[in-house]
N, C-alpha and C positions, 0 to 999 in steps of 0.2 A: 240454300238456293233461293233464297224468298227476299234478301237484304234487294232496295232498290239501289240501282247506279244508273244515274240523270235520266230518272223517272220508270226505269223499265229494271226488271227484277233478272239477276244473272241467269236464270233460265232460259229467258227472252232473247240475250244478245245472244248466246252460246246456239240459240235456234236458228236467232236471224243470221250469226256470222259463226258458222262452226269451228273457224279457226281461230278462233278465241279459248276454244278447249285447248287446245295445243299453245296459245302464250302460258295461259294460267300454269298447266303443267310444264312450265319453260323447256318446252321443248325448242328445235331450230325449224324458224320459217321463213318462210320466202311472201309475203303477199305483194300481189300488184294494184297498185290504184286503176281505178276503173273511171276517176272522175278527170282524169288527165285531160287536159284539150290538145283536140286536132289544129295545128297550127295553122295547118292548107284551108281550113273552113272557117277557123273562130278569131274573130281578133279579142286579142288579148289586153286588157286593159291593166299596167303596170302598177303597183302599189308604189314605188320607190322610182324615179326616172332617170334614163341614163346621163342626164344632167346632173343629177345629183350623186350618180356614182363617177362622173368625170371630176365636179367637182370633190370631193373627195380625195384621186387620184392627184389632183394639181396639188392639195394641200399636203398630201406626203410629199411631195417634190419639194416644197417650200420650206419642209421641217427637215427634210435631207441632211444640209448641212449644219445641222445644230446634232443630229442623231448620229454622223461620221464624227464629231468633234468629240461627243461625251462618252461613245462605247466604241471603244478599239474593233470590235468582231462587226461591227457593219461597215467598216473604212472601204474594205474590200468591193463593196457594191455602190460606191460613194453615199450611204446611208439611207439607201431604200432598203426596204423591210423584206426579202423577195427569196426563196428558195428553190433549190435546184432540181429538175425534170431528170428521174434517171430510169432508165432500162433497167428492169432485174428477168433478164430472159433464161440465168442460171438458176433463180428462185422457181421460174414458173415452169419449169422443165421439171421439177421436181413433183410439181401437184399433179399432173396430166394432160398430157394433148390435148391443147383445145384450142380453136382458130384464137386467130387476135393476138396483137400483141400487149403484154403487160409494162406498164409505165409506173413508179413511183413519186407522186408529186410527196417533195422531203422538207414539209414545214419542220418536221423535228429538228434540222438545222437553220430556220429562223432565227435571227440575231436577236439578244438581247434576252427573249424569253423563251426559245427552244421549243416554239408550239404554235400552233394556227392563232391562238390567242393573240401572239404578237400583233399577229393583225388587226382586229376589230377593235381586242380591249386600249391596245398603245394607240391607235388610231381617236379614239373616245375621248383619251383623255390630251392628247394634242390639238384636238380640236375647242376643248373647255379651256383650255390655257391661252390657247391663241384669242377665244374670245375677250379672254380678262386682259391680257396684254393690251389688245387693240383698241378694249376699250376705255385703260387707263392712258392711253395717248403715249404707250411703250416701244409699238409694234405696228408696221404697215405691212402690207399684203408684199410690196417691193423692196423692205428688207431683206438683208443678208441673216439669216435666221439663227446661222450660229452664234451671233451677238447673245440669242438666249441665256446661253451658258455664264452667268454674271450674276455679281451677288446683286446685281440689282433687281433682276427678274426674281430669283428666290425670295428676296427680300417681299417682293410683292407675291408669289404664289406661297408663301409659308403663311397668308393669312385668309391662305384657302385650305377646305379639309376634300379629301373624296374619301367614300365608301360604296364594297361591292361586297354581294356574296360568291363564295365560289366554293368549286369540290378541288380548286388547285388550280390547274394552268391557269384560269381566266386571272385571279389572285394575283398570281407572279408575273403577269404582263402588266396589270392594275399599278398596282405596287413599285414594280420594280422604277416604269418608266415615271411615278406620280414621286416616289422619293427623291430621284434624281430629280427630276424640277424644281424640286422643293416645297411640293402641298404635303401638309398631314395626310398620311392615308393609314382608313380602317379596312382589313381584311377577315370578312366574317367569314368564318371556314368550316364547313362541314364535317361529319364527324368519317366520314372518305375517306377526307385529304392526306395523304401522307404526309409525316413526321416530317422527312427531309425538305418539304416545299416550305412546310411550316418556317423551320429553320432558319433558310434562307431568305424567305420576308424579314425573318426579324435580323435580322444580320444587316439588311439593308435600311433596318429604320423603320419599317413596317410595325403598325399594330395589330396584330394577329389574334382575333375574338373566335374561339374556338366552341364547338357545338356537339353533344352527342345524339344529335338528330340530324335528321339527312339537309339535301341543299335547300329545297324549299324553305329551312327553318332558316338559316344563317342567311337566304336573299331578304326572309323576311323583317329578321333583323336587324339587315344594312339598309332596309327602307326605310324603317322607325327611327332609326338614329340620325337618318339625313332629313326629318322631317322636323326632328326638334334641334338643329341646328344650322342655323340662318346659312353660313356660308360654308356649306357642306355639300358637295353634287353627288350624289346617287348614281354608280351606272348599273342598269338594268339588264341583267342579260337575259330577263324573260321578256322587255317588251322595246329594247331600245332599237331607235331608227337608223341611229349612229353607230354603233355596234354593224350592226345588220350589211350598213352601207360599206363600213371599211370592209368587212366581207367582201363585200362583193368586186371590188376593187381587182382580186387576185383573178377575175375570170380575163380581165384583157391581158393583161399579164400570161397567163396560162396558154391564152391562144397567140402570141407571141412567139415562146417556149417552142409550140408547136409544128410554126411555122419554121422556125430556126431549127427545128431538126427533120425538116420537109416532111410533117406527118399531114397529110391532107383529112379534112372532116367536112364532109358533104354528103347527099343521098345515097352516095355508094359507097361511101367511108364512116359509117357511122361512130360515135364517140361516146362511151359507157364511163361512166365517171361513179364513182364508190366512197360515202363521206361517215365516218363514225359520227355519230348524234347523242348528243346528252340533250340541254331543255330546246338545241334546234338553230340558236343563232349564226355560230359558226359554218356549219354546213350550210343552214339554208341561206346565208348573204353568197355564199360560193356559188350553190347550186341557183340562184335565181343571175349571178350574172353571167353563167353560165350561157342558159336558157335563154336571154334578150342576146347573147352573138349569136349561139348556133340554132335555136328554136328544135325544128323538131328532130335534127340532127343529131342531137344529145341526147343519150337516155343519163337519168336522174337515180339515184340509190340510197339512202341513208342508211345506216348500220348500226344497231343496237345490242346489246347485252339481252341474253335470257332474259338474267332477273330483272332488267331496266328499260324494256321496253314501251316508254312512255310516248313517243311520239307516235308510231304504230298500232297503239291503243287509240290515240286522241284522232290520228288522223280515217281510222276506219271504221271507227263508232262516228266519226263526225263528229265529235264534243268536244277536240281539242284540249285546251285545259278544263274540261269541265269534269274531266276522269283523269284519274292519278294510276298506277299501277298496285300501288294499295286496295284501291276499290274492287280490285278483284283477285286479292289475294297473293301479289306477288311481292315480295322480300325487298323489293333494289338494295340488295347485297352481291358486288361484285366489285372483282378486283379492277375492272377498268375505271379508276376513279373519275374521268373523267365525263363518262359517261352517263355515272352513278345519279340518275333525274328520274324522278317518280312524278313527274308533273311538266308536260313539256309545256313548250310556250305555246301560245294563241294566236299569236299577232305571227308567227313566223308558222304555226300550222296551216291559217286561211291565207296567208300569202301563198305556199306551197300546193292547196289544194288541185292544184290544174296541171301546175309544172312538176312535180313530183313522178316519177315512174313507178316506185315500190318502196318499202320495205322490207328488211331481212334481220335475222336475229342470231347469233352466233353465242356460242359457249365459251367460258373463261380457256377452258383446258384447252379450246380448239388456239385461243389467243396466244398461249404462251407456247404450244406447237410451232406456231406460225414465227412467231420471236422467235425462236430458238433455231430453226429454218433458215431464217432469213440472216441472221448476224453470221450462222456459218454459211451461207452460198455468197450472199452481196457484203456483207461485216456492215450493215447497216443496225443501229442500237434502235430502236423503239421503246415504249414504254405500252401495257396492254392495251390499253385503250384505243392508240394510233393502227393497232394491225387490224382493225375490225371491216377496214373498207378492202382487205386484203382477199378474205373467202369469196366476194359478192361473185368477180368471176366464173368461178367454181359453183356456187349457187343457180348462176343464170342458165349454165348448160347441163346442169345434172339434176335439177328440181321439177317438175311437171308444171311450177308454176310459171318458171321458167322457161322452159320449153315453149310453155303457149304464148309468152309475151314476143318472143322472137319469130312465132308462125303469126301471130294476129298482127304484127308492125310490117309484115313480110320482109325479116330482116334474116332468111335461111341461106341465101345467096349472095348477102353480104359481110355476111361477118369474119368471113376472110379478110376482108379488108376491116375490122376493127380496127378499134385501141382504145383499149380500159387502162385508167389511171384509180389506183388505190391511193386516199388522199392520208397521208401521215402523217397525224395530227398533233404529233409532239413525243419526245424523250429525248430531246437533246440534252435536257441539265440533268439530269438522273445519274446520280452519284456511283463511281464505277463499282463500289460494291452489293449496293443494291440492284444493278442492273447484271452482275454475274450470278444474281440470285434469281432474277426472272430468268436466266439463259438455263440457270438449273431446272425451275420449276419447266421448261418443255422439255426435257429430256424421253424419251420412251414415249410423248405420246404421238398417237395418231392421228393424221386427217381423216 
């Protein structure tokens, strides 16, 4: 009890924040931020502008027809990147009565890479191609884009390399869309990642640099290698702005969805949104474009693993990455590999510090209850990771912590008028017989 963590001795935090006893012993919690801002009194000063997430949004449009020409399953959508808003009010009949209606946002059928990833990380790397393009005098902004698709373009992006780390999805969106352009890509892969993602990088051409140390070790990796090689780009998914931004792209998107199935979100409609969290990029580009449409109309949730509760650590000791889940004893061994971050990011924790509603932490077992659930009410496949924003609901009205964040918002008389979306974060490529093995592993358990 005497070891220090960023300066103060585990005695000290477990004093000053007693539910720190209950991570360590990975029990399931619910915390709420307290540093959240009143939107009606504070203005809020944006780290990222929504210029720069419009801009963003234009350059998927531009890359559209280059992404309907090369991968058949985006043709459908003319080759924007974008997944489908579903009702599972058969699912949530299942858990308990409780106002609100339940919503599925189903990135697990994202084109191309089968996971929220598709967004930030394919986004990332479209945007470094366009700039080599543009700046070899290949590519105008008023291009027809699918011209991309030419061994002239490859010829020129094969004498680019990218490398990322990853515990898998981010990898297979990295990769998938970096091979098909034609750069070399390294994929430094966690000792997480499953077998079959592995696979599949290398089937498409991918170099797959494997690790029996967790993600931290394999981002740290794909740093070093992009450092001793000249025309090599690094994408960072603990600190990048680009990542972050294609993120955030899906919240106009979302509030679209919304309108087109007449679900209003305003003072008396309030709008509960639920994102699984690994080192924090994915979620928090979501949950910040979120928060600039609806401000204080959205409540905010990120969802963790037990044993992987590193954003939740970072963001309520305040120290962000400056504490890992190691430092106080906890394993990040779980099967949500996605999740699987003993060290979340910085740059997306202090961005989050104001807009952020809570934290919650969910159990493997409860994970694969919920898959097994949910493919038999909706036949919708997930992979564990993606069902974790699925409890939060069930969380916010049956936890005392919960309870008091809906008396202190005075939100007791409206949550009638809810609507929580559980964000599902990926299993679309998940090989069917691995995925008949997650549907086993929930069989007999309980919520």
């Amino acid at each position: 009890m005497d070891k220090n963590i960023a300066g103060k001795t585990m005695e000290k935090w477990i004093d000053e924040l007693p539910m720190i006893k209950d991570i360590i012993d990975t029990n399931e919690v619910f915390w709420i931020n307290s540093e959240i801002a009143d939107f009606k009194k504070t203005d809020i000063t944006w780290a990222i502008k929504k210029e720069d997430i419009e801009d963003a949004k234009e350059r998927l449009k531009r890359f559209a027809p280059y992404i309907a020409k090369v991968f058949p399953e985006a043709r459908e959508n003319n080759g924007i990147i974008e997944s489908p808003l579903k009702d599972i009010s058969n699912f949530k009949s299942q858990l308990q009565d409780i106002n609100g209606r339940l919503l599925l946002k189903c990135d697990n059928y994202l084109p191309i890479s089968g996971s929220i990833k598709a967004r930030g990380g394919i986004y990332e790397v479209l945007k470094h191609a366009e700039e080599i393009a543009i700046g070899q005098g290949l590519l105008s902004g008023n291009d027809d884009y699918s011209k991309i698709d030419s061994d002239e373009f490859k010829n020129l992006f094969k004498k680019y390399s990218i490398a990322v780390g990853s515990t898998g999805n981010l990898g297979l969106s990295i990769g998938i869309i970096s091979a098909k352009l034609g750069f070399k890509v390294y994929v430094h892969m966690s000792a997480d990642a499953k077998e079959w993602k592995k696979e599949l990088l290398r089937e498409k051409g991918v170099n797959v640099i494997e690790y029996d140390s967790d993600y931290s070790k394999a981002v740290e990796e794909g740093r070093k290698q992009a450092q001793n090689e000249p025309n090599m780009y690094f994408i960072d998914d603990e600190n990048s702005i680009d990542l972050f931004t294609g993120y955030s792209v899906a919240a106009e998107r979302l509030k679209e969805q919304l309108e087109g199935m007449n679900i209003t979100v305003d003072e008396e409609h309030p709008l509960f949104v639920y994102l699984p969290c690994g080192v924090g990029g994915g979620p928090g580009g979501v949950a910040y474009g979120l928060k600039m449409i609806y401000r204080e109309n959205v409540h905010l949730f990120f969802a963790e693993p037990t044993h992987s509760p590193c954003m939740l650590l970072g963001m309520m000791t305040k120290m962000h990455d400056k504490v890992s889940v190691f430092d106080f004893g906890i394993d990040n061994i779980t099967d949500a590999d996605g999740l699987a971050v003993g060290r979340p990011s910085g740059f997306v924790g202090k961005v989050m510090e104001n807009l952020l509603s809570g934290v919650y932490t969910v159990k493997d077992d409860k994970l694969y209850m919920l898959l097994n659930l949910l493919a038999k009410k909706e036949e919708i496949y997930l992979e564990p990771s993606a069902l974790a924003g699925i409890p939060g609901m069930f969380s916010l009205y049956n936890t005392e912590a919960g309870k008091e964040y809906i008396r202190k918002n005075n939100l007791e008389e409206k949550m009638k008028n809810s609507t929580h979306i559980a964000w599902a974060t990926g299993g679309g490529m998940v090989p069917e017989s691995q995925m008949k093995s997650y549907i086993e592993l929930g069989e007999n358990k309980t919520f």
